[in-house]
C-alpha positions in Angstrom: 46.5 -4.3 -13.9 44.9 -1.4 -12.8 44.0 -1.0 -9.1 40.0 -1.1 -9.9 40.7 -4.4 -11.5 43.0 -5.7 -9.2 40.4 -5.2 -6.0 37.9 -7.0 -7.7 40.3 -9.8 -8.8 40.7 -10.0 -5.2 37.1 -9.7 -4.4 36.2 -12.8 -6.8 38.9 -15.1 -5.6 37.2 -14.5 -2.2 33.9 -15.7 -4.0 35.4 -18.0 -5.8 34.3 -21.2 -3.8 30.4 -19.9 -3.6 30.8 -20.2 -7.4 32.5 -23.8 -7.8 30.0 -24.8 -5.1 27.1 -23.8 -7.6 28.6 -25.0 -10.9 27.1 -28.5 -11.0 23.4 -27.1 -9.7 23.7 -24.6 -12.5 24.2 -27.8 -14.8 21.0 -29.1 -13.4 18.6 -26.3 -13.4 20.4 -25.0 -16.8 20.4 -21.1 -15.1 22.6 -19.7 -13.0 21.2 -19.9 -9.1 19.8 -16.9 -7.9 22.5 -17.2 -5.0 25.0 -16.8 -7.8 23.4 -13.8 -9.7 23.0 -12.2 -6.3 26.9 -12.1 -5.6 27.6 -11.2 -9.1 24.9 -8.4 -8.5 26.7 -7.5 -5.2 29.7 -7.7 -6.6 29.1 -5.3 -9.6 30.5 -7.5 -12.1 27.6 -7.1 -14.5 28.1 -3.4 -14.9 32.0 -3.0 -15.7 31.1 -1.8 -19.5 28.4 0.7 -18.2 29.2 4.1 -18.1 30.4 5.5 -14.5 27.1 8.3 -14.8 24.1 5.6 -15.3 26.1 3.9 -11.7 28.5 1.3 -13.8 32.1 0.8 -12.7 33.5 0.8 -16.2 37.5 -0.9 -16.5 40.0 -0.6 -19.2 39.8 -3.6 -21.4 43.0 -5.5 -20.5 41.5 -4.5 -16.4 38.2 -6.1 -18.1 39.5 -9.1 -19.2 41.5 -9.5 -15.8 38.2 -9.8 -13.9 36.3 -12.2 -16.2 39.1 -14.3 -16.8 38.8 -15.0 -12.9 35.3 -15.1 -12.6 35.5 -18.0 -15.7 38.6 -19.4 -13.7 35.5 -20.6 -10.5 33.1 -21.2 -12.9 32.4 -21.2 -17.0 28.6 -20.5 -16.5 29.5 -17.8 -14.2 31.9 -16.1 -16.4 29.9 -16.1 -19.7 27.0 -14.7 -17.7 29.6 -11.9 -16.4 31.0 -11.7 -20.1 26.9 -11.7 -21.9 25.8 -9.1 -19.6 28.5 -6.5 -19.7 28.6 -6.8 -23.4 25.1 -6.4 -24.2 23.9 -3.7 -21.3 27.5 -2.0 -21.5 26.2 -1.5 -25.4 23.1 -0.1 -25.4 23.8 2.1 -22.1 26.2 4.2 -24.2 24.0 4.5 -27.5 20.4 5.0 -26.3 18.7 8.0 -26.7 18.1 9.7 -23.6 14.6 8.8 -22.7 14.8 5.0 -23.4 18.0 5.4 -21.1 16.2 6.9 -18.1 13.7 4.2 -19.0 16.1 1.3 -18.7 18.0 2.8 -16.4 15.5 4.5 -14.0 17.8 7.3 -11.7 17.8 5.8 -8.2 16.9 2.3 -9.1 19.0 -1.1 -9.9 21.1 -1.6 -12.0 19.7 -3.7 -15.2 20.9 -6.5 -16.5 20.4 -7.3 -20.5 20.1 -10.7 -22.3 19.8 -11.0 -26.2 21.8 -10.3 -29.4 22.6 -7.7 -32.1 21.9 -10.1 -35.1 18.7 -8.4 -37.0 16.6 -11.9 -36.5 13.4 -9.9 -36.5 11.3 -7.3 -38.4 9.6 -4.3 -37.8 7.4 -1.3 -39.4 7.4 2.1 -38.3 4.0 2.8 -36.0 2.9 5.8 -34.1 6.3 6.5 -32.0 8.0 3.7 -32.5 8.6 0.0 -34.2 6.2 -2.4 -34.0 8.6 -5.7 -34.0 7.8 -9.4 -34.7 10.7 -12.1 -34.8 12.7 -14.8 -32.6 16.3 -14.8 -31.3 18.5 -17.4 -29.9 21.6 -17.8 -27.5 20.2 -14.9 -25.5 22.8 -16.0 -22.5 21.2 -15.1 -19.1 17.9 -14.0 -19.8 16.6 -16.5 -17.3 18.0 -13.4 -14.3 18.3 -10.7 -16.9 15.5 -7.8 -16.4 15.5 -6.6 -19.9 16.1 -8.3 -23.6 17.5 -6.9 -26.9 18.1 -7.9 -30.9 18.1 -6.5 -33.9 15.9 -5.8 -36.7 15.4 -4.8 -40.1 13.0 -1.8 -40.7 10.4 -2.9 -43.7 9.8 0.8 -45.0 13.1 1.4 -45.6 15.8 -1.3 -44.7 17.6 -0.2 -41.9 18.5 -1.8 -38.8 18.3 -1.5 -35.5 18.7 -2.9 -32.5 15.5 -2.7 -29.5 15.4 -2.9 -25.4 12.2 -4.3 -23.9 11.2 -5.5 -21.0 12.1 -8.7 -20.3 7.9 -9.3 -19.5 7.0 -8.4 -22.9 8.3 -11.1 -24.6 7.7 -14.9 -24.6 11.2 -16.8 -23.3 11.1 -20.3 -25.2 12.9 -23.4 -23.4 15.2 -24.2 -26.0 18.6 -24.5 -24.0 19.2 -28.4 -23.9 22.6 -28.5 -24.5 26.3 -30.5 -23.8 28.4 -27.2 -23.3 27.7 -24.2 -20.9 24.6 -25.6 -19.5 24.4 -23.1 -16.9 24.1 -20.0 -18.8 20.1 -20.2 -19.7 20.8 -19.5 -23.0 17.0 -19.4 -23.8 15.5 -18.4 -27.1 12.9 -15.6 -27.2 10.0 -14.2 -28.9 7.5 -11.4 -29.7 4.9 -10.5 -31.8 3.9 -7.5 -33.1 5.3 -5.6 -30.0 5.2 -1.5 -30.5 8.3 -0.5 -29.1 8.8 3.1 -28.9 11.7 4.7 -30.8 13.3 5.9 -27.7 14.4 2.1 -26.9 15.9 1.5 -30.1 19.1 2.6 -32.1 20.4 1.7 -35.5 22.7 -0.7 -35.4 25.6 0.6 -37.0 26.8 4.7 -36.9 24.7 5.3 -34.3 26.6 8.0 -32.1 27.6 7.6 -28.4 25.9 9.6 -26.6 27.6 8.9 -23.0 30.3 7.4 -21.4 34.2 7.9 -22.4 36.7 6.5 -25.1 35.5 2.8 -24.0 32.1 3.2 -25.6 33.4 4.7 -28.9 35.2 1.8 -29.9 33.6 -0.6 -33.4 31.2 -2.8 -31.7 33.8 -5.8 -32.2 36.2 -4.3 -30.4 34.0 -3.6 -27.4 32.5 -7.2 -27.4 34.9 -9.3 -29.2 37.6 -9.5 -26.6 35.5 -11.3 -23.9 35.9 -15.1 -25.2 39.2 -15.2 -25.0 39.6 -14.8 -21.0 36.5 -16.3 -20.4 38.0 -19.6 -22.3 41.5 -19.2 -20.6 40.1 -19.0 -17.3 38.2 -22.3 -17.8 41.8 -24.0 -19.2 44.1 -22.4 -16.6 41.1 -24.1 -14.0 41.6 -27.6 -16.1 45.1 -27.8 -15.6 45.1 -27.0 -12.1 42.3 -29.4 -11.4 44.5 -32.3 -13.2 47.4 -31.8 -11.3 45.9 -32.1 -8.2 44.0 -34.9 -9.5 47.0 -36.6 -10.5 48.3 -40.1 -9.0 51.9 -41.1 -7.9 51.6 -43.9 -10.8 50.2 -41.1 -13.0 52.9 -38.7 -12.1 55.4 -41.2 -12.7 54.0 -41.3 -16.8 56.4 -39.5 -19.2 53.4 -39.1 -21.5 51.4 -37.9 -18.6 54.0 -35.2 -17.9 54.3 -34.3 -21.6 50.6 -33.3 -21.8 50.9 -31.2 -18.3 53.6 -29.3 -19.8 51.8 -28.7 -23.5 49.0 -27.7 -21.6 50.5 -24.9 -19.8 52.5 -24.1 -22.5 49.5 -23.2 -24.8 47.1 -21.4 -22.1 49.9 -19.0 -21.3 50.4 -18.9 -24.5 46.8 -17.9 -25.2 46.5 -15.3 -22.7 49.6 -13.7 -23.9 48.3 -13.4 -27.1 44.8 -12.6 -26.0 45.7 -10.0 -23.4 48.5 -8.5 -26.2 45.9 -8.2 -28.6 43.2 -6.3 -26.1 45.8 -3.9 -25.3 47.0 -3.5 -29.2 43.4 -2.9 -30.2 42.7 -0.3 -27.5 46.0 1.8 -28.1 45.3 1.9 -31.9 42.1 3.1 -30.8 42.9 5.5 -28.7 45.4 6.9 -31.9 42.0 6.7 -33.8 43.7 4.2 -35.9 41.2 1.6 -35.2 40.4 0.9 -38.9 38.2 -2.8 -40.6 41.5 -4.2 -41.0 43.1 -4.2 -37.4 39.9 -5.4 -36.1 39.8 -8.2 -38.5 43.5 -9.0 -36.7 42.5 -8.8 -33.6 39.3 -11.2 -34.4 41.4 -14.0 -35.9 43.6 -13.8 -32.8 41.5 -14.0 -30.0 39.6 -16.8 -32.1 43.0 -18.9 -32.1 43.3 -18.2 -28.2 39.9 -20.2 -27.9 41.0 -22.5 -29.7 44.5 -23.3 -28.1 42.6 -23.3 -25.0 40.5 -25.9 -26.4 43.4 -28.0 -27.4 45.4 -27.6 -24.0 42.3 -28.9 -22.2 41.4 -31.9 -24.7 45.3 -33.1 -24.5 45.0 -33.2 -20.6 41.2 -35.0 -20.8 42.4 -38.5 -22.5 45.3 -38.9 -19.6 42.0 -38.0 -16.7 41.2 -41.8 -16.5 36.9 -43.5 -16.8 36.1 -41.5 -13.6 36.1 -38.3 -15.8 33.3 -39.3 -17.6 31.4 -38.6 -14.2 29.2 -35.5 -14.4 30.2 -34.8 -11.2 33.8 -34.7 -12.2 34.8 -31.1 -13.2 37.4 -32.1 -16.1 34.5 -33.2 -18.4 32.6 -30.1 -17.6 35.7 -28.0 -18.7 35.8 -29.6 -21.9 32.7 -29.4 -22.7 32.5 -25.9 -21.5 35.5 -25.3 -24.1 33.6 -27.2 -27.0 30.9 -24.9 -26.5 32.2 -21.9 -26.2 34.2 -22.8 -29.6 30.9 -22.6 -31.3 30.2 -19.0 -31.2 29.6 -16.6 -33.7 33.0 -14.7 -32.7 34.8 -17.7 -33.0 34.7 -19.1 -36.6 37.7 -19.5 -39.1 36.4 -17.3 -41.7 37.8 -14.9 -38.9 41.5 -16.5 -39.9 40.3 -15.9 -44.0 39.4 -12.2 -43.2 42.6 -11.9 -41.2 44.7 -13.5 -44.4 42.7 -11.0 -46.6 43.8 -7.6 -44.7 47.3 -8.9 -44.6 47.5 -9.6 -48.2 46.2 -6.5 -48.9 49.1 -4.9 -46.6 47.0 -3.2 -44.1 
């Protein structure tokens, strides 16, 4: 771990109970607290894929994945917040042409935080200096303390796509996040209409060339965003076993059965990490070869999906020995399994990632 990552390791464990503290308000009010995006604020930990000359701290990705794994560790809303908002402003801050840059990130001012995704869900038609964009996109994790929003889009003239930044005040944020997993992230949907975007705040969105930042930002897009759901979903299962054994009874100790599911569970989230954190740092020194090709990152894809998913299992093995009282919402082993359930769904995480995987290795790549 490299010393960057390490003090801020150190700095989260420090935060750590401000975050537990806020996990089940989060739950209620189905956003983040603003007491909670202020220490992640203070604390940087939006800006660790931004490059070090627009005021980011940017970390290696096995460093990255240090930090978010702890900040999932205190809390799952917390840590998909951390992971949504490095991915998505870490993104655009390397690729944007210069003026939508200075724009988004104005010299001298805060940092921004970005909510939205990449998928083209919208359309738009060249206009006077820029796009004029209509469409809808979902899951946009933290826009409810985010400052600006992004997705994609296919061109009408001539079928490209692209990707836009906008003010998070230009478009209409729909209440659509009434959910059984990862309440706390404000994964709103959002709209616009006919917006004119100017060029400047768009890119294509694929080939488009980096245009700041170091090696980090150069990497395929999968590479730079796909490695975050692994630590966030081995934080919450390393906090799930920890939370059931100090849970645990005498008469529950005493259960062979009981003890059984304690040791699978560890077994499989160290398992996880070691294959999730082997995987990051495979990905990043083929990379760094430029040997990064379609096929290793369909590898590394299947692998961090099966991390996520052994996570899952560890934490639903441990659930069924947990007793009635876990069925409390106030009890935090439902909430980790929930948490784990919904993190599952994402698009990242799907088992045609396991078909493409068996594809490239038939293929011998």
């Amino acid at each position: 771990m490299s010393v960057a990552a390490a003090e801020l390791v150190e700095q989260v464990r420090g935060a750590g109970p401000q975050l537990e503290a806020a996990g089940r308000q989060a739950e209620i009010d189905r956003a983040l607290p603003p007491e909670v995006v202020g220490l992640l604020r203070e604390l940087g930990l939006f800006w660790l894929k931004t490059p070090e000359e627009l005021g980011g701290r940017p970390l290696d990705p096995v460093g990255f994945c240090d930090v978010l794994e702890e900040v999932a560790y205190h809390d799952a809303s917390a840590g998909w917040a951390v992971m949504v908002g490095n991915g998505t402003t870490g993104y655009l801050a390397g690729a944007l042409p210069d003026e939508g840059v200075r724009e988004v990130f104005p010299p001298g001012g805060p940092l921004p935080i970005m909510a939205g995704q990449f998928v083209p869900r919208g359309t738009g038609t060249r206009a006077d200096g820029g796009y004029r964009i209509t469409g809808r996109w979902s899951f946009a994790s933290g826009i409810t303390h985010a400052d600006w929003v992004t997705g994609g889009f296919h061109v009408e003239d001539d079928g490209d796509v692209r990707i836009f930044c906008i003010p998070k005040a230009q478009a209409e944020v729909l209440d659509t996040w009434h959910v059984a997993g990862l309440q706390g992230t404000g994964s709103h949907d959002f709209a616009i209409d006919g917006l004119l975007v100017p060029a400047a705040r768009t890119m294509r969105a694929l080939g488009e060339p980096v245009r700041r930042g170091g090696p980090l930002f150069r990497q395929p897009v999968k590479l730079f965003v796909g490695n975050e759901l692994g630590p966030v979903a081995v934080g919450i299962a390393r906090r799930a076993l920890d939370d059931m054994r100090a849970a645990a009874t005498p008469a529950r100790g005493e259960r062979a059965a009981f003890r059984k599911s304690l040791g699978q569970a560890d077994a499989r989230i160290r398992a996880a990490r070691l294959l999730y954190l082997d995987t990051v740092a495979l990905g990043w020194e083929r990379f760094e070869r430029g040997e990064a090709d379609d096929a290793l990152v369909d590898l590394c894809m299947s692998r961090w999906t099966y991390a996520v998913e052994l996570c899952l299992e560890a934490v639903d093995g441990l659930f069924r020995y947990a007793g009635a009282r876990a069925l409390s919402l106030d009890d935090p082993m439902q909430r980790h399994l929930r948490n784990l359930l919904a993190a599952r769904q994402h698009l990242f995480v799907s088992e045609e990632n396991f078909e493409v995987a068996g594809g490239a290795l038939l293929a011998g790549d």
